[in-house]
C-alpha positions in Angstrom: 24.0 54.8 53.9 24.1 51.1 55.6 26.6 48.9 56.8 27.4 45.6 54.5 28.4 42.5 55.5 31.6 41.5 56.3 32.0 39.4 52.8 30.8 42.7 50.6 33.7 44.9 52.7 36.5 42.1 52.1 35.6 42.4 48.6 35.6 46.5 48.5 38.5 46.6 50.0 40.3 45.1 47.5 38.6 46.8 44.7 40.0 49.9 46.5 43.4 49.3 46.6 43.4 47.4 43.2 41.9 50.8 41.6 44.3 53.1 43.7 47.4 50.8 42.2 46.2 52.6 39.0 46.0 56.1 39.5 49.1 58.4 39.0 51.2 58.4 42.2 50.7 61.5 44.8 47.1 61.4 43.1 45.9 58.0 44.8 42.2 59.2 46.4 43.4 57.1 49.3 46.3 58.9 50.3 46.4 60.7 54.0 43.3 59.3 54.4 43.2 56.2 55.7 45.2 56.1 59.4 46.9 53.3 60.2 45.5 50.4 62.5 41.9 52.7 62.0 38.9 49.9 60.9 37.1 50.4 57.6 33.2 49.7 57.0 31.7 49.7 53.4 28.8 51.8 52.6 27.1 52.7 49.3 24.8 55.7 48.9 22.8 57.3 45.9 21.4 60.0 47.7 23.5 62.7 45.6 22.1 65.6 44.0 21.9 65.6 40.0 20.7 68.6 38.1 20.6 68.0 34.5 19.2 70.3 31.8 18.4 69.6 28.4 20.5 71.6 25.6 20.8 72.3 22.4 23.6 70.5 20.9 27.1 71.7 19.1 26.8 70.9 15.6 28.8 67.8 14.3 30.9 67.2 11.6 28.8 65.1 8.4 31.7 65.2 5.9 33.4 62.8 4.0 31.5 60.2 5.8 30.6 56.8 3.6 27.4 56.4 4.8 24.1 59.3 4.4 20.3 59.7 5.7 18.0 60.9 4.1 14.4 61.9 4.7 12.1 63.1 7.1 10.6 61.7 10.5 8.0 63.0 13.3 8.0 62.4 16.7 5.6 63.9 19.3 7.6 64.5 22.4 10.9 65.9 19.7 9.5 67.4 16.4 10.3 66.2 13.1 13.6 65.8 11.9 14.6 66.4 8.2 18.0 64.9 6.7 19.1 66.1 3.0 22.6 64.9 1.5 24.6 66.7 -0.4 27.6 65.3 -2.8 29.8 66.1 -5.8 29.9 63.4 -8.8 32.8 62.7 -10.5 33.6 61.8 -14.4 33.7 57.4 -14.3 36.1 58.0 -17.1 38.1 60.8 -18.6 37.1 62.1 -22.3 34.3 59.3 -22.5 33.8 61.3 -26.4 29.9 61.2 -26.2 28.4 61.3 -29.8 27.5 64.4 -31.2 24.6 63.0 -32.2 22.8 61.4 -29.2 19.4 60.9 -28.0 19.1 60.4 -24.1 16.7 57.6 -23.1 16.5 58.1 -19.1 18.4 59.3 -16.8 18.3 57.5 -13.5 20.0 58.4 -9.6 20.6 55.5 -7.5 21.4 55.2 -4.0 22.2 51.9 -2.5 20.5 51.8 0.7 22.8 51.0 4.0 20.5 48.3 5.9 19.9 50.7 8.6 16.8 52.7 8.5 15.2 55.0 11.2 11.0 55.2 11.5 8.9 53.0 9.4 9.7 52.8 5.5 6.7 53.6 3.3 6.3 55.9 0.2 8.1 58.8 -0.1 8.3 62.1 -2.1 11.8 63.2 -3.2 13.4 65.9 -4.7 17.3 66.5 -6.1 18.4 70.1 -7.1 21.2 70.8 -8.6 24.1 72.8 -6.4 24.5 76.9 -7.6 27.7 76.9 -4.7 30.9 74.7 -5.1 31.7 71.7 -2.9 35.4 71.5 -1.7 37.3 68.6 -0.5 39.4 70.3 1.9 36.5 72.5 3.9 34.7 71.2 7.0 31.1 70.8 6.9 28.5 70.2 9.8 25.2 69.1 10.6 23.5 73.2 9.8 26.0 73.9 7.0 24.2 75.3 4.2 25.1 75.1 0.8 23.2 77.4 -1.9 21.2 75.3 -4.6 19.0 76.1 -7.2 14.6 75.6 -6.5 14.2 74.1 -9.6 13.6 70.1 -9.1 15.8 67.6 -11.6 13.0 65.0 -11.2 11.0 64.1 -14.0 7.9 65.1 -13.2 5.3 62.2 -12.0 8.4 60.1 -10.5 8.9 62.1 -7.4 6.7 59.4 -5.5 9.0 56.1 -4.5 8.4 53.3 -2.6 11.4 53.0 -0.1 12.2 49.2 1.0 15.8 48.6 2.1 15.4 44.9 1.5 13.7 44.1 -1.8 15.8 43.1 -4.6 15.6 45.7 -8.1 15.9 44.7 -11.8 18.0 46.8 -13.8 18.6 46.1 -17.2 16.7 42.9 -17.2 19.1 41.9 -14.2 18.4 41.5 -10.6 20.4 43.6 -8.5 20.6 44.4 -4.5 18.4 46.8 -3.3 18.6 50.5 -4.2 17.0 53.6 -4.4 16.1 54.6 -7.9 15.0 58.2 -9.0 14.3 58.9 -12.5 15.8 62.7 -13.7 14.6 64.8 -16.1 16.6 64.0 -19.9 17.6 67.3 -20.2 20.2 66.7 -17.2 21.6 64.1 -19.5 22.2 66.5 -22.4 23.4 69.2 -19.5 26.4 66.4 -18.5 27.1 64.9 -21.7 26.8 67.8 -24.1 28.7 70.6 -22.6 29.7 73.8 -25.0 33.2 73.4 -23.6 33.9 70.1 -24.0 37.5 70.2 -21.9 34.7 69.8 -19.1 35.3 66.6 -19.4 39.1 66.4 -19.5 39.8 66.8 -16.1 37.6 65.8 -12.3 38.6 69.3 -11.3 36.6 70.7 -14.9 33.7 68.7 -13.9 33.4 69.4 -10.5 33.2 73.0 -11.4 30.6 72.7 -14.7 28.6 69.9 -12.3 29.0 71.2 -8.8 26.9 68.6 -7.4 23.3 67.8 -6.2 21.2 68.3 -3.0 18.9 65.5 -2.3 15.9 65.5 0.1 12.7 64.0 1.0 9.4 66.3 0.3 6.6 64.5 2.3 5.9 61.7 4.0 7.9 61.8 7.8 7.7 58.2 8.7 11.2 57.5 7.7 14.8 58.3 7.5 16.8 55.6 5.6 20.7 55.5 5.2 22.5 54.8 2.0 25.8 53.6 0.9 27.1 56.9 -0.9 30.6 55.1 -2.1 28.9 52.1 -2.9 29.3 51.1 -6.7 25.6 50.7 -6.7 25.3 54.7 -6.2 25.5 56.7 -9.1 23.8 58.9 -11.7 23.6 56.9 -15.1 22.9 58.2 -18.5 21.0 55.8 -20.6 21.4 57.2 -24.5 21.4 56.5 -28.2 24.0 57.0 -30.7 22.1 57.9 -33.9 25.3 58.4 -36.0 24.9 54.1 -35.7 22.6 52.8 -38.6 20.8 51.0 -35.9 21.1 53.1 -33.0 21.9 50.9 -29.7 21.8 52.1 -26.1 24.7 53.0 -24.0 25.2 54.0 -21.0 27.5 56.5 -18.9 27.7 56.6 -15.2 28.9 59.6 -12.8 30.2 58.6 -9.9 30.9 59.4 -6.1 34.4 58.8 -4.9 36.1 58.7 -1.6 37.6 61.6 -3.6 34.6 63.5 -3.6 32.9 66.1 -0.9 29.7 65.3 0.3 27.9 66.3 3.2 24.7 65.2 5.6 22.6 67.7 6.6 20.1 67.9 9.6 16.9 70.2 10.2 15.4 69.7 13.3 12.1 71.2 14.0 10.5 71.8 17.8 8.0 73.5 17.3 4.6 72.8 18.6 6.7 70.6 21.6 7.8 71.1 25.2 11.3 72.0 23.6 9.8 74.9 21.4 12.2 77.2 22.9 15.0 75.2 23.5 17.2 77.2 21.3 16.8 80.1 23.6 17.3 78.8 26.4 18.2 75.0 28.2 15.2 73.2 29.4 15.2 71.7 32.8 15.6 68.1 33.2 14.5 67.0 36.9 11.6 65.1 34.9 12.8 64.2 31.5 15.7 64.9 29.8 16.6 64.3 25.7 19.1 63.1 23.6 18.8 63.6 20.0 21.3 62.7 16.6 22.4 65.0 13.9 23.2 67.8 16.0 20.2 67.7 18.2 20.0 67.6 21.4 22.2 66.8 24.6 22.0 66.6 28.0 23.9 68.4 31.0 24.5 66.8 34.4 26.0 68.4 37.6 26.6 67.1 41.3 26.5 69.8 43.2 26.8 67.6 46.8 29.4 65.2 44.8 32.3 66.9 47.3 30.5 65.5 50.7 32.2 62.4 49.5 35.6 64.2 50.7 34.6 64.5 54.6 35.8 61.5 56.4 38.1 59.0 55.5 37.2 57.5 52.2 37.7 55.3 49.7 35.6 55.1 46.5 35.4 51.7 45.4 32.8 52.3 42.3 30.9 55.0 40.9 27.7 54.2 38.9 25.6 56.5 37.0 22.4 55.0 36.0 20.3 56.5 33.5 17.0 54.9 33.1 14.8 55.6 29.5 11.2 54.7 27.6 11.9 52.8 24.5 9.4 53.2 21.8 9.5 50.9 19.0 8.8 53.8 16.7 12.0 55.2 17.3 15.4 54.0 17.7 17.7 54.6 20.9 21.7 54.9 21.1 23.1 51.7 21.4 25.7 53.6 23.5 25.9 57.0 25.0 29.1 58.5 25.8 30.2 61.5 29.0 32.8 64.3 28.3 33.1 66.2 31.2 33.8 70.3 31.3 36.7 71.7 31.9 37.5 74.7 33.8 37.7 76.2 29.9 34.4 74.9 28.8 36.3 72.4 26.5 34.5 69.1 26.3 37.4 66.2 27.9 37.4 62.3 27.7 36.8 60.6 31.1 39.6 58.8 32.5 37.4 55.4 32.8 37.0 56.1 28.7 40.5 56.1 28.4 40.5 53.1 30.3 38.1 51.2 28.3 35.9 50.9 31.9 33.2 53.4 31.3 30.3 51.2 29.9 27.4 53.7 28.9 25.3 50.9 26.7 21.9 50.1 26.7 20.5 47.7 28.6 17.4 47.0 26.5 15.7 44.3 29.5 16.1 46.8 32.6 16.0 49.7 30.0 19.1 51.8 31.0 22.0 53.2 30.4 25.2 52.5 33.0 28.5 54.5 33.4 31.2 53.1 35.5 32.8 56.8 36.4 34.9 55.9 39.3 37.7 57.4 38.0 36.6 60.5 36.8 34.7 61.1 40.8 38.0 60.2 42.4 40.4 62.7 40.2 37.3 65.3 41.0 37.7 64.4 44.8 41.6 64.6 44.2 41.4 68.1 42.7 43.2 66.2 39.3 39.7 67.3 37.4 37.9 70.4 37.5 34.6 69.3 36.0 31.8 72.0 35.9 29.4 68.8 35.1 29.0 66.3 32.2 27.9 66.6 28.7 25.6 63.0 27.8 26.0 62.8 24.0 24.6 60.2 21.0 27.0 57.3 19.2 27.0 57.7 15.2 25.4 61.1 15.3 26.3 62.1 12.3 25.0 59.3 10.1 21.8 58.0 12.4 18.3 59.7 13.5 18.6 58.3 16.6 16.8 59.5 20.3 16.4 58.5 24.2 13.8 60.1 26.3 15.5 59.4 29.9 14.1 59.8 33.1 15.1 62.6 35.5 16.8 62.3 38.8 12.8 63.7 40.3 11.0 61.1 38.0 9.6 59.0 40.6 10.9 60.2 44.2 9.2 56.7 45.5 11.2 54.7 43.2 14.7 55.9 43.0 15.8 53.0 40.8 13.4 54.7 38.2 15.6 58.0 38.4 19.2 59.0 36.9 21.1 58.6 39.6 24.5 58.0 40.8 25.4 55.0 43.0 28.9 55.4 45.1 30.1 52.4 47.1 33.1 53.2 49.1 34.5 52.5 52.5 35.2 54.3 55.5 
């Protein structure tokens, strides 16, 4: 700790009672504190113990959500990371009274891509098989649901192979369209949709859904990339491209299924550690006094605990600001949380909100030139100091988890004990 000068304690001082005229009264970390006519000096101190430990994170819900990844990625310090959609279709039209003489030309599944993309797009091998296990609107799915499907791939065989490149232009139909994801499907899935023995399948969406329970997509080989698509785009669907022969000269036509904000879909993550410093991370929580991980799609998180925080209540004290830095390596390969987010423990284990969240004060983006991460937590160590919160530590959790293949490798509070501006660390300023 070290005395300031006399401008820095002015300033404190009023930050102090400015951030006290905001807590709840009785609960004002000032209160019985401060004697009268006693003099205040400002001090700031980041000498606090931290122990963090990387875990394995809760999985999150990937349902209903408009946007999907899909494919596979490799990282040496994390694994690889696989991400598989699954979705219903839904009937364009009611009835659409297909011919019942028809020839199927091609079938074709497209996916407009989302401009976001994770790794380094390249060529990729894909597969889509076709859903034994029904989809429902009204059920929850997460991150490690699993949903049965059949082995046998719909892809024609010799198409499987795709260049993925979010931003070239396509030509459908002699027409130049925006850029898409286009996998070519065996025929017979276009007599399977259009020719059903029943043909009330095709009455009703709820028919449908149950003849056609859906599809599972995923990425084979290849784990430079995941890319997200648009699923209720217009631009994704499954089209049937066909012939009418009862015509004299037969024309093509074409039908398309759809996906609907109507229809259950899901995004699925299957991360692998093996052969990594986190191999047996799902048995047990790895220490973080070095390094410590955060990691989309159910992943990985990080817990942090100040086991010295309460030294902060000896003495007359008032906390002016609480800063929790949290410095990282970027790689270019891979792409960091714009912002990270706290919830801190309660004396249940439930994961709560931070008051300076609720107070739109809490920060926690990237800075990409000094390469960290700040929290403004003020509030949260005063109600902790207060005895308003309980906390048994703080969960750090990913932004956009559920749709992203996002990671931070951050540094530990014991990174560099010469350089503490290189650790995680929390910085206090408060006056006594």
């Amino acid at each position: 700790m070290k005395p300031m000068r006399a401008l820095l304690f002015f300033t404190l001082i009023c930050s102090s009672f400015l951030i006290m005229s905001c807590e709840k009264p009785g609960l004002t970390p000032g209160d019985n504190l401060l004697p009268g006519g006693d003099e205040l000096t400002a001090f700031q101190t980041d000498t606090f113990a931290i122990a963090v430990q990387t875990q394995i994170e809760d999985s999150v819900r990937t349902d209903e959500l408009s946007l999907a990844v899909l494919g596979r990625i490799e990282d040496p310090l994390l694994g690889s990371t696989e991400c598989q959609i699954f979705t219903q279709f839904k009937l364009s039209a009611l009835d659409p009274g297909f011919p019942a003489a028809m020839e199927i030309d091609s079938v074709v599944l497209a996916l407009a891509y989302n401009t976001t993309y994770y790794g380094h797009p390249n060529r990729q091998q894909f597969a889509v098989y076709p859903l034994t296990e029904e989809l429902e609107l009204d059920s929850q799915y997460f991150s490690n649901s699993v949903v049965s499907y059949t082995p046998s791939n719909w892809i024609e065989p010799g198409y499987d192979y795709l260049d993925v490149d979010p931003n070239k232009d396509v030509i459908v139909g002699g027409d130049t369209t925006f850029p898409q994801l286009r996998i070519r499907l065996k025929n017979e899935v276009g007599t399977f949709l259009t020719q059903p023995s029943d043909l009330t399948v095709l009455s009703t969406q709820d028919n449908f859904q149950q003849y056609f329970k859906g599809i599972c997509i995923t990425a084979k080989a290849r784990m430079d990339a995941v890319m997200r698509y648009d699923l209720v785009d217009p631009g994704t669907k499954l089209t049937i491209y066909y012939r009418d022969l009862s015509e004299a000269t037969p024309d093509t036509l074409l039908y398309d299924f759809v996906i609907g904000s109507d229809c259950a879909r899901f995004n699925r993550f299957k991360q692998n550690y093996s052969g990594t410093a986190l191999q047996n991370i799902e048995q047990q929580s790895m220490d973080g006094s070095q390094y410590f991980y955060v990691q989309s799609g159910g992943g990985l998180k990080a817990k942090l605990q100040f086991p010295t925080i309460q030294n902060l209540s000896n003495g007359n004290k008032v906390i002016a600001q609480a800063e929790l830095q949290i410095p990282v390596d970027l790689d270019s390969r891979y792409t960091a949380f714009d912002q990270l987010f706290l919830r801190y423990i309660d004396e249940n284990g439930q994961e709560k909100v931070l008051p300076d969240e609720a107070a739109q004060s809490i920060g926690g983006f990237l800075n990409t030139t000094t390469q960290k991460y700040s929290f403004i937590i003020t509030r949260y160590i005063q109600s902790v100091l207060t005895g308003e919160i309980n906390s048994q530590g703080l969960y750090l959790l990913g932004g956009t988890t559920g749709v992203s293949a996002k990671r931070i490798i951050a540094h530990g509070p014991e990174f560099n004990p010469s350089q503490p501006s290189e650790n995680t660390r929390l910085i206090v300023t408060f006056a006594q």
